[in-house]
C-alpha positions as CSV (number, residue, x, y, z in Angstrom):
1,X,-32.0,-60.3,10.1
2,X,-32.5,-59.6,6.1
3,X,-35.3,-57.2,6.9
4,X,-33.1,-55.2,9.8
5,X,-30.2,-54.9,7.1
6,X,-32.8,-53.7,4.4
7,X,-34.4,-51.5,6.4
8,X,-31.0,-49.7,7.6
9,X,-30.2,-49.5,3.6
10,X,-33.4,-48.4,3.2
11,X,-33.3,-45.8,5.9
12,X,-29.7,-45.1,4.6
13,X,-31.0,-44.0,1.2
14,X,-33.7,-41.9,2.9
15,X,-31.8,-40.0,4.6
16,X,-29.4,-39.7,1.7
17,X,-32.2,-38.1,-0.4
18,X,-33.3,-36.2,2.2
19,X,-29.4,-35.0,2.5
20,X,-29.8,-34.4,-1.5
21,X,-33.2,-33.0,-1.4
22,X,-31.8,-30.2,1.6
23,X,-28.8,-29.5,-0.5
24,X,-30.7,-28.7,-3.4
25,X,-33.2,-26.9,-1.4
26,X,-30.0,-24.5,0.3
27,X,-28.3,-24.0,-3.4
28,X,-31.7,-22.6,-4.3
29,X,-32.4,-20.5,-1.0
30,X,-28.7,-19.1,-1.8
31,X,-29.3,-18.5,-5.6
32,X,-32.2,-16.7,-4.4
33,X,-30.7,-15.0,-2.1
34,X,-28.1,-13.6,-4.9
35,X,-31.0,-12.8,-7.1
36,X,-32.3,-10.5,-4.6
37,X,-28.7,-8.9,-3.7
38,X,-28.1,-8.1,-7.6
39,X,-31.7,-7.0,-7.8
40,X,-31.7,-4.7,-5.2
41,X,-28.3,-3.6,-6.2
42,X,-29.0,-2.9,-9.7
43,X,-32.1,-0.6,-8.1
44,X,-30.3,1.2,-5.9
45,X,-26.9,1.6,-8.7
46,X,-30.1,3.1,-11.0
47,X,-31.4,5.5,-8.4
48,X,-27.7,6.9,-7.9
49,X,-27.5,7.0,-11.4
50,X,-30.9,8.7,-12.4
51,X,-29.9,11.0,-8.7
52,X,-26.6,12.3,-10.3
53,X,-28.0,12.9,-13.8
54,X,-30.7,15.0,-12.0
55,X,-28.1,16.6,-9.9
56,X,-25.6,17.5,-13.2
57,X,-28.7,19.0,-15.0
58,X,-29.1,21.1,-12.1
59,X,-25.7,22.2,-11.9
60,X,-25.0,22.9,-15.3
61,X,-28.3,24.8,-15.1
62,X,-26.9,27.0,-12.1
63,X,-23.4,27.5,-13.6
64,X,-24.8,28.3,-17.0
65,X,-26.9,31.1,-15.2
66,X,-23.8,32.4,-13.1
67,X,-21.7,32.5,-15.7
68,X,-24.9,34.2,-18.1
69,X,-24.7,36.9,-15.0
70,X,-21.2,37.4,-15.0
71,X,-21.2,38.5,-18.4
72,X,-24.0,40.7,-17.7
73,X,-22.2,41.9,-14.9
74,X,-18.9,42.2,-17.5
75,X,-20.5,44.1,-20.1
76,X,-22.3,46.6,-17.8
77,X,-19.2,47.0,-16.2
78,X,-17.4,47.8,-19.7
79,X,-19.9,49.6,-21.3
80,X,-19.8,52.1,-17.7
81,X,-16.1,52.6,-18.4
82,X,-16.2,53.4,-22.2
83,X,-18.6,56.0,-21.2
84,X,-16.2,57.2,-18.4
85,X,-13.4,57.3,-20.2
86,X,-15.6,58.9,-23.2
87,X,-16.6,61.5,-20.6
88,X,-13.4,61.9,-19.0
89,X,-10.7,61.4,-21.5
90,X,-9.6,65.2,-21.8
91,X,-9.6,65.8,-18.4
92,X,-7.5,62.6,-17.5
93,X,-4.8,63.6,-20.2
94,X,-5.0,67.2,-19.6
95,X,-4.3,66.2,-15.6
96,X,-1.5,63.3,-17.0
97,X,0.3,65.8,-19.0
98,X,0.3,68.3,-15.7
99,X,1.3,65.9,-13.1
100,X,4.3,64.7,-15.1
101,X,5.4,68.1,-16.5
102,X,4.6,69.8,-13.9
């Protein structure tokens, strides 16, 4: 009877370690697990972040060009219409004057 009741206990405490061992064994799987999450979220948080930096270069690029045009554009434009209005001035008064005064 002494050995049946020692080898329950006995079998008791097994299978309590056992239950210990398998807890410790999940808290590490799951610790693990979260390791991995972070890791991969950190690589994919870096990629977005190197992607946008990448994509802002490119657009600053692109407006800095557009608006480089523009003022091409602008000053060709004014520099046509000081030369019109160089060219033109008399005339354009001279017809002023006569469509007002008749």
């Amino acid at each position: 009877m002494q050995d049946m009741i020692r080898r329950i206990i006995e079998a008791d405490n097994e299978a309590k370690a056992l239950e210990e061992s398998n807890r410790i064994a999940a808290e590490k799987r799951k610790q693990k697990i979260e390791e991995e999450a972070a890791a991969i979220y950190k690589k994919y948080m870096d990629d977005a972040q190197s992607e946008i930096a990448k994509n802002n270069t490119y657009i600053e690029k692109r407006t800095q060009k557009k608006l480089s045009d523009a003022t091409a554009k602008q000053e060709s434009v004014l520099i046509k219409l000081k030369s019109d209005y160089e060219q033109n001035r008399d005339r354009w008064v001279d017809e002023i004057f006569n469509r007002v005064v008749g």
